[in-house]
C-alpha positions as CSV (number, residue, x, y, z in Angstrom):
1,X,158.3,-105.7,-105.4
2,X,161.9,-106.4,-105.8
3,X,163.0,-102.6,-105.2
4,X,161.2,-102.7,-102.4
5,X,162.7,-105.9,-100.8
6,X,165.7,-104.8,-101.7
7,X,165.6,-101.1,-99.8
8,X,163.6,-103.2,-96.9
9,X,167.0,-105.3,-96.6
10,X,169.3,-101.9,-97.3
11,X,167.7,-100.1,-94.7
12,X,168.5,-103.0,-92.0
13,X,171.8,-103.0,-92.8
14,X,171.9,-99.4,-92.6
15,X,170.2,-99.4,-89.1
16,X,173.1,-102.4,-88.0
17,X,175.5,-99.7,-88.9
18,X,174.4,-97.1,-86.8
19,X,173.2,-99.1,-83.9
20,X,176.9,-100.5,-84.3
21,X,178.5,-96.3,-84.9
22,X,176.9,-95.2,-81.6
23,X,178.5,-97.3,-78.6
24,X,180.3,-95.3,-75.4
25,X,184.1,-95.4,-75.1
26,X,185.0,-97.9,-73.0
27,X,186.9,-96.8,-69.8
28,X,191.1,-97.1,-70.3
29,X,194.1,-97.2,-67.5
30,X,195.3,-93.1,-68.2
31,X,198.5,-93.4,-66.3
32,X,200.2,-92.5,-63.2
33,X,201.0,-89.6,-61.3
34,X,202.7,-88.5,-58.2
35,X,201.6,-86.0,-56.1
36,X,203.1,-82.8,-57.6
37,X,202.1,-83.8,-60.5
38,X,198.3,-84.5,-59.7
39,X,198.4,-81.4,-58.3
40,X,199.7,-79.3,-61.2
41,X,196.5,-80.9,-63.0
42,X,193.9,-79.0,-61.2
43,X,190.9,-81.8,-60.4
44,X,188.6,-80.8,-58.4
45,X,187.5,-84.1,-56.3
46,X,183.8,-83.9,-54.9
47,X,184.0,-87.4,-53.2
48,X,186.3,-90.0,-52.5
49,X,186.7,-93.2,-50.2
50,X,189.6,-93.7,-48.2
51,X,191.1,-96.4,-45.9
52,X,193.6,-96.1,-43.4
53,X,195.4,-97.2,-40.2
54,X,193.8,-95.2,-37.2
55,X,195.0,-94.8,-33.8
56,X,194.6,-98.4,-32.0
57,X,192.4,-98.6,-29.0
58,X,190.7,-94.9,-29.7
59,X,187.8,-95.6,-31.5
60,X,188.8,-94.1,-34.8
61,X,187.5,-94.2,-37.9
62,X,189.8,-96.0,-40.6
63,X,187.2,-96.8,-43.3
64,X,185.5,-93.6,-44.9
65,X,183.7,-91.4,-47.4
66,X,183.8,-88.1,-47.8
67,X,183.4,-85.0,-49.4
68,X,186.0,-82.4,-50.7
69,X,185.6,-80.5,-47.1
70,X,186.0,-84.0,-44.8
71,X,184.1,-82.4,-42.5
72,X,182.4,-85.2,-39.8
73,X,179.0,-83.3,-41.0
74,X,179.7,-85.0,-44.7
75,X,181.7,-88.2,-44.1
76,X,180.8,-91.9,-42.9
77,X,182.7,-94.0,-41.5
78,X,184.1,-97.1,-39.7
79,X,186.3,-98.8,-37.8
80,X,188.8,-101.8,-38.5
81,X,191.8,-102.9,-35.9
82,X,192.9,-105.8,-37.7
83,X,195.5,-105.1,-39.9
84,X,198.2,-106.9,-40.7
85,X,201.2,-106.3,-42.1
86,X,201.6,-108.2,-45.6
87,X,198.6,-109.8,-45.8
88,X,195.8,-108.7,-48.8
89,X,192.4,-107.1,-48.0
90,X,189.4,-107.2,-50.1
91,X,187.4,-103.8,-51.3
92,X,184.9,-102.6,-53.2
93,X,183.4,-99.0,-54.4
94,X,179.8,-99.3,-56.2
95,X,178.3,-96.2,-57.5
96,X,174.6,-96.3,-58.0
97,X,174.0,-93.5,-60.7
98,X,170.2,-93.7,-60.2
99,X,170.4,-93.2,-56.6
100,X,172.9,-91.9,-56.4
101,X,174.4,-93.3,-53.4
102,X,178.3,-94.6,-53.1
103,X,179.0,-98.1,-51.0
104,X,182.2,-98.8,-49.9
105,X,183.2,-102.2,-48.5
106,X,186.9,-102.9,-46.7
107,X,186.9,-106.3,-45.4
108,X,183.6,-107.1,-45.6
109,X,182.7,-104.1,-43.0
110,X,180.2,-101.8,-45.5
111,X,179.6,-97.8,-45.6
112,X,177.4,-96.0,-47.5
113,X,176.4,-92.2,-48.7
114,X,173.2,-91.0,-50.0
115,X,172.6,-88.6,-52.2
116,X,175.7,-87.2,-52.6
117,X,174.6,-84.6,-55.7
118,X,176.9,-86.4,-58.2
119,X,174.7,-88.3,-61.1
120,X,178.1,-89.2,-62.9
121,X,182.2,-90.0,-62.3
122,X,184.2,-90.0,-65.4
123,X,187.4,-90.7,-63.9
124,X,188.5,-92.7,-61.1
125,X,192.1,-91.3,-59.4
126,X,193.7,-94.2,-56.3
127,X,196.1,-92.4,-54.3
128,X,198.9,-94.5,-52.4
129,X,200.7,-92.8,-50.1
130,X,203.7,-94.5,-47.4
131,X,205.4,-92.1,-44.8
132,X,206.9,-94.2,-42.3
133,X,210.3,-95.7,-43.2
134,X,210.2,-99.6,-43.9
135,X,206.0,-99.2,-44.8
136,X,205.1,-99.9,-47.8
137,X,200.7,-99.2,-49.6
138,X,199.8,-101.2,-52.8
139,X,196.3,-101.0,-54.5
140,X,196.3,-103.7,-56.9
141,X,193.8,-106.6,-58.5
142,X,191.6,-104.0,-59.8
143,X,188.5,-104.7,-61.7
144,X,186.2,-102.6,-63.2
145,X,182.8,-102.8,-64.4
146,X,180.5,-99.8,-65.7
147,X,177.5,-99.7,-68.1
148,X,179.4,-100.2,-71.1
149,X,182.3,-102.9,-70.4
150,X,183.9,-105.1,-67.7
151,X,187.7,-105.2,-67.3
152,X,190.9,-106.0,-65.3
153,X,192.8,-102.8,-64.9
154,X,196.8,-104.6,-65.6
155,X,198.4,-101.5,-63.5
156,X,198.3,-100.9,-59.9
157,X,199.2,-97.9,-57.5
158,X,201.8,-98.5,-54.9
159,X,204.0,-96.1,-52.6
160,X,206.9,-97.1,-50.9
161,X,209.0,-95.4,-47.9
162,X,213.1,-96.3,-47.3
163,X,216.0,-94.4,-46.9
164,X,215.7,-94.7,-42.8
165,X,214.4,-90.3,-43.1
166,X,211.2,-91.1,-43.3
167,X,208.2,-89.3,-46.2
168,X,206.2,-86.9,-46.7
169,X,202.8,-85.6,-48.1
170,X,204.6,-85.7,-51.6
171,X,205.3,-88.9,-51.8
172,X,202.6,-90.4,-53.1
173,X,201.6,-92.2,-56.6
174,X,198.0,-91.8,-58.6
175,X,196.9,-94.4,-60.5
176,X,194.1,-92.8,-63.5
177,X,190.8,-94.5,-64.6
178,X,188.9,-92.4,-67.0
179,X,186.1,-92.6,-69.4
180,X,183.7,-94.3,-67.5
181,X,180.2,-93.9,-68.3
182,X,177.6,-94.6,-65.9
183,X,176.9,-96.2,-62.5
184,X,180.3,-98.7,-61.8
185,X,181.6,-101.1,-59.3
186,X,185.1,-101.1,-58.5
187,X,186.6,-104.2,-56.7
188,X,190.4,-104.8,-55.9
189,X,192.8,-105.9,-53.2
190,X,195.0,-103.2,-50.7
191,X,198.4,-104.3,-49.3
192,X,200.1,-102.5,-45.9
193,X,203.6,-103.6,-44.8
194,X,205.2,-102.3,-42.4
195,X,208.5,-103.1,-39.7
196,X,208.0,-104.6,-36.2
197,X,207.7,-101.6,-33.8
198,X,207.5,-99.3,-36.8
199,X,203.4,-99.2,-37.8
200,X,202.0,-96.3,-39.2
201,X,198.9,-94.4,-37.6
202,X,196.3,-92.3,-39.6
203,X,197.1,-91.0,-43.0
204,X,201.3,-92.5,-42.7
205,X,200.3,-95.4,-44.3
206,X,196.6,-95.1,-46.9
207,X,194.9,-94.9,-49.8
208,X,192.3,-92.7,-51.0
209,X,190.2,-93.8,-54.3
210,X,189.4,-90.3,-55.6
211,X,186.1,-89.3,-58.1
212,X,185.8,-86.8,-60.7
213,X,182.9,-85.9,-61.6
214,X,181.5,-85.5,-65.0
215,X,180.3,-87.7,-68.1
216,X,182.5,-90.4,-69.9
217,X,183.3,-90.4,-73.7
218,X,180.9,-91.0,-76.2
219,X,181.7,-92.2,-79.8
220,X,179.4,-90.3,-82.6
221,X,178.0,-92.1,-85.5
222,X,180.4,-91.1,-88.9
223,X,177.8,-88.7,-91.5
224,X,178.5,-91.4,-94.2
225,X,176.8,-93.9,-91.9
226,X,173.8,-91.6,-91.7
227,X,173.6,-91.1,-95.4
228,X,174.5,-94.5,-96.4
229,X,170.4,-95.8,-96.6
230,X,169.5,-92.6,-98.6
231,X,172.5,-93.0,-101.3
232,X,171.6,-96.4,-101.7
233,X,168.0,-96.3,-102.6
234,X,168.8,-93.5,-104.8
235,X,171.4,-95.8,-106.7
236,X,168.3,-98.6,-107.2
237,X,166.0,-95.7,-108.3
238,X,168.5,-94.3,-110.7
239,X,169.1,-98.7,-111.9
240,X,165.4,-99.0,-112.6
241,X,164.6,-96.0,-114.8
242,X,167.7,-97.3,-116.7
């Protein structure tokens, strides 16, 4: 009766160890990247939600999601007029895995895409991007959660235009998420500045929060944990023929 307590009480110990081995990676903050270098990477990108400053007073769409083609056939959209230059808006990107459907939300206005064929993002990529002289994009006050873990993300992705010539395509900074497992929601804070008589129009002044698809990292149970209940019963069988 003893033995048997005793490989009653090994065995749940063993089974804390392997329920405690197998746990998913949690996501980390990969780095940053500008635009040549993003590029020499090769990611393919099958969706991503972007904001930006459209043309005032024609209707268009500053607040959308789309697929890697853009085209009007894949993307919603929205509008939003009032920016202003300095001052901190609100966002959010949820993923729902199940239905996999994406919802972005810019200033409380909310989009959303249906089945969008993607079950799983591993890595999350914000693009900042500034071409007008004096303007200025900053993605910042991230906060992640997924289904493993919740978390601050420290680092933030900000472009910056000066030099009175003005920027191009190129310049442009990548901020990296990766390992994320499952469905997520991604909330944060996006800062335009810009000079009087100078504001950007369409993609001058934006960001773009880019997905990748694919599964997160998953941590293995070690052998010895596997083996560890059978070793140990052997040793009490070997004890009591002693």
């Amino acid at each position: 009766m003893k033995l048997k307590q005793t490989a009653i009480a090994l065995s749940l110990t063993t089974l804390g160890v392997l329920f405690g081995s197998t746990s998913a990676e949690a996501f980390t903050f990969k780095g940053h990247y500008s635009e040549a270098e993003f590029e020499a990477l090769g990611i393919e990108i099958p969706w991503a939600a972007e904001t930006r400053i459209g043309l005032v007073g024609t209707g268009e769409h500053e607040i959308n999601i789309h697929d890697a083609t853009n085209s009007s056939q894949n993307r919603v959209q929205a509008n939003y007029d009032n920016w202003v230059s300095g001052q901190a808006v609100d966002f959010s990107l949820i993923f729902d895995d199940i239905a996999q459907t994406l919802t972005y939300t810019v200033a409380g206005i909310e989009i959303s895409k249906t089945n969008i064929g993607v079950s799983n993002f591993s890595d999350l990529l914000i693009r900042t991007t500034a071409r007008v002289d004096g303007s200025s994009m900053v993605v910042d006050n991230l906060f992640l959660t997924d289904s493993v873990m919740s978390g601050a993300i420290a680092a933030n992705s900000s472009a910056a235009c000066s030099g009175g010539v003005g920027c191009s395509y190129w310049d442009s900074e990548y901020l990296h998420i990766g390992n994320i497992v499952g469905g997520f929601t991604l909330t944060g804070q996006s800062t335009m500045t810009w000079l009087d008589g100078k504001k950007p129009t369409r993609s001058q002044l934006a960001y773009q929060i880019k997905l990748v698809e694919g599964e997160g990292d998953v941590t293995v149970p070690e052998p010895a944990a596997i083996s560890l209940f059978s070793l140990g019963l052997l040793g009490l069988l070997a004890k009591r023929k002693q």
